[in-house]
C-alpha positions in Angstrom: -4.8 20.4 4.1 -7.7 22.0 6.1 -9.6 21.1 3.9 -8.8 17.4 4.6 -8.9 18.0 8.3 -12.5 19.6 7.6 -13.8 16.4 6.0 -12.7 13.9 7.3 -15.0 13.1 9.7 -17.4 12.8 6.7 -15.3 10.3 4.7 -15.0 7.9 7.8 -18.7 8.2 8.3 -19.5 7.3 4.8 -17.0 4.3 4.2 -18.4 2.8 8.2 -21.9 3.3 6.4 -20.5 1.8 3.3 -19.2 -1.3 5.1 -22.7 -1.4 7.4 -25.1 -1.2 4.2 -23.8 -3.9 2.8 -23.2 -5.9 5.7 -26.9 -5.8 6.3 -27.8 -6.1 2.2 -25.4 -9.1 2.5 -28.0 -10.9 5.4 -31.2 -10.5 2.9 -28.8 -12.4 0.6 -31.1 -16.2 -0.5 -28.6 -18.4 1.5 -28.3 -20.7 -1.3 -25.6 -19.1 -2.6 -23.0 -19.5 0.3 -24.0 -22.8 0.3 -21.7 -23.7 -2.7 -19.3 -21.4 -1.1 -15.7 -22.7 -1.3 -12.1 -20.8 -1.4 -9.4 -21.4 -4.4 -6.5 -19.1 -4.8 -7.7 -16.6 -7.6 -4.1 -14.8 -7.8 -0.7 -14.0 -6.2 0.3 -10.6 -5.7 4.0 -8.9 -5.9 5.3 -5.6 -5.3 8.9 -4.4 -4.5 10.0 -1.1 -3.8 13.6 0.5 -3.3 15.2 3.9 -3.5 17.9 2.9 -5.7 15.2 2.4 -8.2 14.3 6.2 -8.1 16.5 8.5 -7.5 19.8 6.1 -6.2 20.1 7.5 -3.0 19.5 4.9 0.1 17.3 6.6 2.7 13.9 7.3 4.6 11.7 5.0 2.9 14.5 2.9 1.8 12.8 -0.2 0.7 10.2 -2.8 0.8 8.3 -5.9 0.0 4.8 -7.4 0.0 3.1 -10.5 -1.2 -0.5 -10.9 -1.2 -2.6 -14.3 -1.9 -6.3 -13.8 -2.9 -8.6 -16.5 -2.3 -12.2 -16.8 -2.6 -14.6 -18.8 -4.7 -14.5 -16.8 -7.5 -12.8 -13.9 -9.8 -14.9 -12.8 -13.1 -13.5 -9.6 -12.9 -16.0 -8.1 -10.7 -15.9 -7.5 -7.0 -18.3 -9.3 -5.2 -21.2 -7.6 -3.6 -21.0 -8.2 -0.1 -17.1 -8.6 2.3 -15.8 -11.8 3.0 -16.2 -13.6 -0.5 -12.5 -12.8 -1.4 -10.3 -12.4 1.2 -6.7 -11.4 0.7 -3.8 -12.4 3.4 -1.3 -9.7 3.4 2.6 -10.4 4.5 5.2 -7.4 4.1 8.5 -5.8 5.4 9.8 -2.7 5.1 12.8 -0.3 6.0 13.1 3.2 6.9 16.1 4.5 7.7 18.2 7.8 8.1 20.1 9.8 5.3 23.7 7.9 6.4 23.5 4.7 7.4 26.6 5.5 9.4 27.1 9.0 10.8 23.1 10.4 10.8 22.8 14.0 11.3 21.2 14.4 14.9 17.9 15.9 14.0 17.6 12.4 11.3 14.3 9.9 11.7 15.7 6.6 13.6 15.8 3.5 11.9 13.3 1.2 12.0 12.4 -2.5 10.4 9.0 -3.8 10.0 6.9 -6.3 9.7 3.1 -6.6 8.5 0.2 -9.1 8.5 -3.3 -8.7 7.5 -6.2 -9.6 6.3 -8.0 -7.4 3.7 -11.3 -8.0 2.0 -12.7 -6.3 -1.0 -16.4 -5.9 -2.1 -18.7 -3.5 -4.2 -21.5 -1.8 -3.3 -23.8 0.2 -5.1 -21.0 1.0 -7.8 -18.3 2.3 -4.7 -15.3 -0.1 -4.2 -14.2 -0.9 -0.6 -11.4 -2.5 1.1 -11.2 -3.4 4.5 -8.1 -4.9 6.5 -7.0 -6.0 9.8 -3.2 -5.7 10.3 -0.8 -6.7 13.1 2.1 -4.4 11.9 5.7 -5.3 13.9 8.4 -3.1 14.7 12.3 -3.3 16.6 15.1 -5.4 16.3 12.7 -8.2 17.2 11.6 -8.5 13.5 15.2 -9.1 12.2 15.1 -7.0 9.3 17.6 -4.3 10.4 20.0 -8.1 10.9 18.8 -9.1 7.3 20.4 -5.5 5.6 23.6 -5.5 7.2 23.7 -9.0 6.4 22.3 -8.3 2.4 25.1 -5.3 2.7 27.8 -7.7 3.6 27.2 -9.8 0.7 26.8 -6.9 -1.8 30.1 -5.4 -0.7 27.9 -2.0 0.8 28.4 -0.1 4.1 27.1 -1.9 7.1 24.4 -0.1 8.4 25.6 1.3 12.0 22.4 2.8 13.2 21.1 -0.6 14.3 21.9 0.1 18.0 19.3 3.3 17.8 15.8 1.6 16.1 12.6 2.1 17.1 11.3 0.0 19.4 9.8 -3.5 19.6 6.2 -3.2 19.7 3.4 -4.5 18.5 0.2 -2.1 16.4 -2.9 -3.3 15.4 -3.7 -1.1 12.2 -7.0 -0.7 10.3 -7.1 0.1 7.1 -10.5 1.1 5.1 -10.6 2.4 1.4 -13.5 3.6 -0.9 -13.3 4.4 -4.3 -15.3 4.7 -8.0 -14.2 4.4 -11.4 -15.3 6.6 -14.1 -14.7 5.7 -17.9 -13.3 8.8 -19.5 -12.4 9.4 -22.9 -9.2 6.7 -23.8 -8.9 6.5 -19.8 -10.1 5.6 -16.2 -9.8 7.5 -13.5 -10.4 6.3 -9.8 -10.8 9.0 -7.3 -10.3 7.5 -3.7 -10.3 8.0 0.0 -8.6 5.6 2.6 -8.2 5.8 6.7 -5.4 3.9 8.4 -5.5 3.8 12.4 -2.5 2.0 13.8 1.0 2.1 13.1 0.5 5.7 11.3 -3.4 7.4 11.6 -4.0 9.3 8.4 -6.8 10.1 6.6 -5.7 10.3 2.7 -7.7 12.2 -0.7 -6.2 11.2 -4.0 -6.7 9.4 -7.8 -5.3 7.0 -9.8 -5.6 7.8 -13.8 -4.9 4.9 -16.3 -4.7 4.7 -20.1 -4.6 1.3 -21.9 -6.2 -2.0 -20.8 -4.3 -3.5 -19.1 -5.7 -4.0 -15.0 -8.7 -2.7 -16.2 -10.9 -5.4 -15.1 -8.0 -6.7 -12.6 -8.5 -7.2 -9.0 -5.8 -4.6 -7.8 -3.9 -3.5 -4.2 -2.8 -0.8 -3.2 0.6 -0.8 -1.5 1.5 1.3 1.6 4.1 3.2 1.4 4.4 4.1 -2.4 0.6 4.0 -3.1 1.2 2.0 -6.8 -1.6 -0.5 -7.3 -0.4 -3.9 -8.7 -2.1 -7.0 -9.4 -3.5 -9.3 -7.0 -6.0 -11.2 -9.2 -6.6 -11.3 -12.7 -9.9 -10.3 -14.8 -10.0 -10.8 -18.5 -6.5 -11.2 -20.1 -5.0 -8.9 -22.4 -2.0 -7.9 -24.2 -0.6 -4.7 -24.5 0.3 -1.5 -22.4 -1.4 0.9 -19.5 0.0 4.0 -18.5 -0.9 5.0 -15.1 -0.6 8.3 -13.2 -1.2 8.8 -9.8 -1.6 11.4 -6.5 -2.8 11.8 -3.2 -2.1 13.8 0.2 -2.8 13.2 3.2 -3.0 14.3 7.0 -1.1 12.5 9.4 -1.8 12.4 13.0 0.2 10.2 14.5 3.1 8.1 13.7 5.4 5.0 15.4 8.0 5.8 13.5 8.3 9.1 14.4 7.4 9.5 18.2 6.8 12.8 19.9 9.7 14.5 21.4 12.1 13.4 19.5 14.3 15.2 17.0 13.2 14.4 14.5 9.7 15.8 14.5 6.2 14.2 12.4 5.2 16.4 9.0 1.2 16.1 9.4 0.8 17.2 6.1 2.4 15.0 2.8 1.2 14.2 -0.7 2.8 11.5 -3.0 3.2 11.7 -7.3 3.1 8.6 -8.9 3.3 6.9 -12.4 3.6 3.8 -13.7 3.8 1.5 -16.7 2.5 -1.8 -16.9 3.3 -4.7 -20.0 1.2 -7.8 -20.7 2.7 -10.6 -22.8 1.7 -13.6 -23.4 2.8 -15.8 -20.6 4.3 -12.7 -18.7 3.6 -9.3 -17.1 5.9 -6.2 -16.0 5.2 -3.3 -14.2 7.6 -0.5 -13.4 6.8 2.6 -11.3 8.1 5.7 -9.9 7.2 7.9 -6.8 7.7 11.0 -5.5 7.5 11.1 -1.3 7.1 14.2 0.3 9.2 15.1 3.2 7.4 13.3 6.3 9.0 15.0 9.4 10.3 18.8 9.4 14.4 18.0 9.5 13.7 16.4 6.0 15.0 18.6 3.6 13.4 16.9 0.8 11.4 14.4 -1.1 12.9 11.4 -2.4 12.2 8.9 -5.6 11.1 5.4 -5.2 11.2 2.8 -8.0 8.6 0.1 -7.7 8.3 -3.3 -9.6 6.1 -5.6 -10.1 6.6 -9.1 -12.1 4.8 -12.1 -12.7 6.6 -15.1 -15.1 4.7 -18.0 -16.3 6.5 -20.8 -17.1 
């Protein structure tokens, strides 16, 4: 980890370069081509996430979803060469919650339901990928999720949630998001090596790969989600058939956090890594991806990691 806090200053220098290089290689552009310019939706993106898909426990990173709608004037399985041709508008919600959703221990992380919108846009240039984003991320009883579980619990026959009364506050956090990465063919594989920064809700900077075996995605337009760090689908490239196994890491530096506020008891880990793999099907009028990761303990109290399942579907009728 000092390592990380060593070079970090770098990494942000060379994905702001990244983004200014090809901002200004994007104005020598012939303006003829923006002149044909219009936006379609080039795919849909899903990804759910839940603790009872890991390890069957309900806690700390307890659950979430996103959906993501790419739109620009064109997917050919190559990222375009300059930000703003695709854009992709992000909506999520997530839940993080004690161990015991009715008698937490004292020194526990306080619940807390969020919300997230943004807009992301992802380009190439000169063989690095980049993704930039603009989120408004939404926290407190003000979003209604923490209303939405004990109401999903009351259906489903569960225990109400009773730490409701002790969330995090409502508040508003504009979060930026930046990540860089490069993809090298191996040998029956492809492995992605990647660095992001997130300044917001949580400031981080994060080191880590993504290894894949099979086809499938391999020309895909993929996102990365949040809190588990799977990549699933947002647009397709070239269809395909078949399997990919994917395995994934990362760690990461943290030096702030919302969710877990200074002086409390529950005090921030700056320091946590997350182990990932996944498998992902291709049929012929449907796909199916199914993931697992491993969480590191994010504040000191936490006496362990925990499993997260992640899924990913998309059905064509």
């Amino acid at each position: 980890m000092r390592l990380i806090r060593r070079i970090w200053p770098l990494v942000a220098g060379l994905l702001v370069a990244a983004g200014v290089g090809s901002a200004v290689q994007a104005q020598d552009q012939v303006p003829q081509q923006q002149a044909s310019f219009g936006r379609v939706t080039l795919g849909w993106g899903r990804f759910f996430y839940n603790d009872l898909l890991g390890d069957g426990h309900d806690r700390w990173q307890t659950g979430g979803y996103t959906v993501s709608i790419l739109r620009g004037d064109r997917f050919d399985g190559h990222l375009p060469d300059r930000p703003g041709r695709i854009l992709e508008y992000r909506l999520a919600a997530s839940i993080i919650a004690p161990a015991s959703l009715t008698s937490p221990e004292p020194d526990d992380r306080r619940y807390a339901g969020t919300l997230n919108l943004g807009v992301h846009t992802p380009w190439e240039w000169r063989g690095t990928e980049l993704s930039l984003g603009a989120d408004m991320v939404v926290t407190g009883p003000q979003t209604g999720v923490g209303r939405f579980q004990r109401w999903a619990h009351e259906r489903l026959g569960l225990e109400e949630p009773e730490v409701l009364g002790n969330q995090i506050e409502d508040g508003f956090y504009p979060t930026l998001v930046a990540e860089a990465g490069h993809t090298l063919t191996l040998a029956g594989g492809r492995l992605r090596p990647f660095a992001e920064l997130r300044a917001g809700d949580e400031s981080l900077i994060r080191l880590g790969a993504d290894l894949s075996f099979g086809q499938i995605g391999s020309d895909d337009l993929m996102v990365r989600d949040k809190t588990t760090g799977q990549r699933y689908r947002g647009a397709p490239g070239t269809y395909r058939q078949g399997v990919t196994l994917t395995l994934g890491g990362d760690v990461a530096h943290v030096f702030s956090s919302v969710y877990l506020p200074e002086g409390e008891a529950a005090q921030l880990r700056s320091d946590r890594y997350r182990l990932r793999a996944g498998l992902a099907w291709q049929g012929k009028k449907s796909s199916l991806f199914y993931g697992l990761t491993y969480l590191s303990p994010q504040f000191e109290q936490q006496a362990e990691g925990q499993v997260v399942g992640g899924l990913s579907l998309h059905v064509k009728f």
